[in-house]
KESE-98677 format. One line per 10 residues: number of its first residue (from 1); their letters; for each residue x, y, z of C-alpha. Coordinates in steps of 0.5 Angstrom, whole numbers, plus 500, padded with zeros to 3 digits. Example, Ala and Ser with C-alpha at 12.3 -4.5 7.8 and 13.67 -1.06 7.14 Angstrom:
<nodes>
1 = AS = 525,491,516; 527,498,514
</nodes>
This chain:
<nodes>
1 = XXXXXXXXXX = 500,500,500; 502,507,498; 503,511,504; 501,519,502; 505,525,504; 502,532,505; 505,537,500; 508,544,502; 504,545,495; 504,555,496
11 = XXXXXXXXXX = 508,556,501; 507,564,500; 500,563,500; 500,559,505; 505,563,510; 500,569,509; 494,565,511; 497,564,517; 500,571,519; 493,572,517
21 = XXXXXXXXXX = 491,567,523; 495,570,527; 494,577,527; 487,575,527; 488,571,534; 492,576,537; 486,581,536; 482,577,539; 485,576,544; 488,582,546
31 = XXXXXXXXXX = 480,585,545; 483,589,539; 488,592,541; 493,589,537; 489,589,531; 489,597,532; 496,598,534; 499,593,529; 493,590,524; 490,596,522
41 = XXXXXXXXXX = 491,603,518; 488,609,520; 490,617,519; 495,617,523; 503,622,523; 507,620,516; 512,622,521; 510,616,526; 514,609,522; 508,606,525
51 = XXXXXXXXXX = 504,609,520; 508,606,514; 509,599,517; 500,599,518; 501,601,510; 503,594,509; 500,590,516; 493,591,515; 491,586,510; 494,581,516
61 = XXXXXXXXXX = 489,584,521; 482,581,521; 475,585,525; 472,578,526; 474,570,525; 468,571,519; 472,577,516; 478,571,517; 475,566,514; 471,569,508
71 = XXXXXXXXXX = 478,572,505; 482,566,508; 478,561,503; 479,565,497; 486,565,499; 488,559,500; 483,557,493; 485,562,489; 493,562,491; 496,556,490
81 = XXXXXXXXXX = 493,556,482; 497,563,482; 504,561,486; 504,555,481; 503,560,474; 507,566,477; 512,565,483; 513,566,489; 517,572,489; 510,575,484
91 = XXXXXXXXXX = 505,573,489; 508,576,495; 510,583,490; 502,583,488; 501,582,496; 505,588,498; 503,593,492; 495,591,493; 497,593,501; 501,599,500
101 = XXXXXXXXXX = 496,601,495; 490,600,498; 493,603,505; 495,609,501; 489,611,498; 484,610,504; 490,614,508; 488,620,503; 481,620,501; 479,616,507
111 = XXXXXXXXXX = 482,620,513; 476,617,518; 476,610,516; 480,605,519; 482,599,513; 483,592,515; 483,585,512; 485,581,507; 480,582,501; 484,587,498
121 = XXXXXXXXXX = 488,582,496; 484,577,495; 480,581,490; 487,582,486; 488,573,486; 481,574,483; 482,580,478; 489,576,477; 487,568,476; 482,571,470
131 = XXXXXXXXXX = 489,573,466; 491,565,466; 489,565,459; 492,571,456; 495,571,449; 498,577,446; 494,583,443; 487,578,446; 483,580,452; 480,573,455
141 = XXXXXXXXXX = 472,573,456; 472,572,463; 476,579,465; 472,582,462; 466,579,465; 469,579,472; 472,586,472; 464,588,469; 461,584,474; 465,586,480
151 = XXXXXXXXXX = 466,593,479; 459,595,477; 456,589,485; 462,595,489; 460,601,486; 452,599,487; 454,596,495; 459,603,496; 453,607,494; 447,603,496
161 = XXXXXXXXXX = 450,599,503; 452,601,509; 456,597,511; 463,596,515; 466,594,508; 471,596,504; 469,596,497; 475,601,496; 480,596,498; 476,591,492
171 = XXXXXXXXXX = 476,595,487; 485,597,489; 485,591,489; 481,589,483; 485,593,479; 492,592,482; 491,585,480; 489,586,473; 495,590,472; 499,584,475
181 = XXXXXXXXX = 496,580,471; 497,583,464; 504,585,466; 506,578,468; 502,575,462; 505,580,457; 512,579,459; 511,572,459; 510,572,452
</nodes>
């Protein structure tokens, strides 16, 4: 009988996943203090080195274990897919451009709104695997059906839910990872 083995199969996705479960945890723990202090952006001095390292931190913070998990099964359905086709040292430049860019621009346009979660980047995996398919001088169906689709559902519950939902941080997101995806896709060809 063969005896099976499990597979590191994405270690950048699944590293993530699990500085997400442990920021997430030590919010909990902490009753949000941490989350706060290390796991969440909000408007507070450039001057303060702490503003720039939350710029990154706060796609690992999470305000509820439902938060964590919603964003944490995409992540790990949609992250090993795109390790495989892209790298390691890809997806954790997508990561990290999706953090600082959604953190920069709730900063700005969002002074009274705190930001965290990781949806930001699952929205870039999402916006990024519909570019798997991509040939030069063709854009797949399936981008532009996801790109209508999920920009035109954001914009509609932006406007018309209250919520504690970031569908800025969606739509950043969104578009990092389909510019990710064509410049990858692109090069490749």
């Amino acid at each position: 009988m063969k005896k099976f083995k499990i597979s590191i199969n994405a270690p950048v996705v699944l590293g993530f996943a699990g500085l997400c479960l442990l920021a997430t945890v030590l919010g909990m723990v902490s009753d949000g203090r941490m989350t706060q202090l290390l796991f969440m952006t909000w408007h507070s001095s450039l001057a303060n080195p702490m503003t720039w390292l939350r710029f990154f931190t706060h796609v690992l913070g999470h305000a509820s274990w439902a938060h964590f998990m919603g964003n944490t099964m995409y992540l790990l359905l949609l992250g090993p897919l795109l390790e495989e086709k892209y790298g390691a040292r890809q997806l954790v430049s997508v990561i990290l451009i999706t953090a600082l860019v959604t953190g920069l621009v709730n900063y700005v346009f969002f002074p009274g709104v705190a930001l965290c979660g990781s949806s930001g980047v699952v929205f870039a995996f999402m916006l990024l695997a519909s570019f798997t398919s991509f040939r030069d001088s063709e854009i797949p169906l399936t981008f532009i059906l996801v790109a209508v689709l999920f920009i035109g559902q954001q914009i509609i519950e932006g406007i018309a839910v209250q919520d504690n939902i970031s569908n800025m941080g969606h739509i950043i997101g969104g578009m990092v990872g389909s510019f990710a995806g064509y410049q990858l896709n692109r090069k490749s060809r």
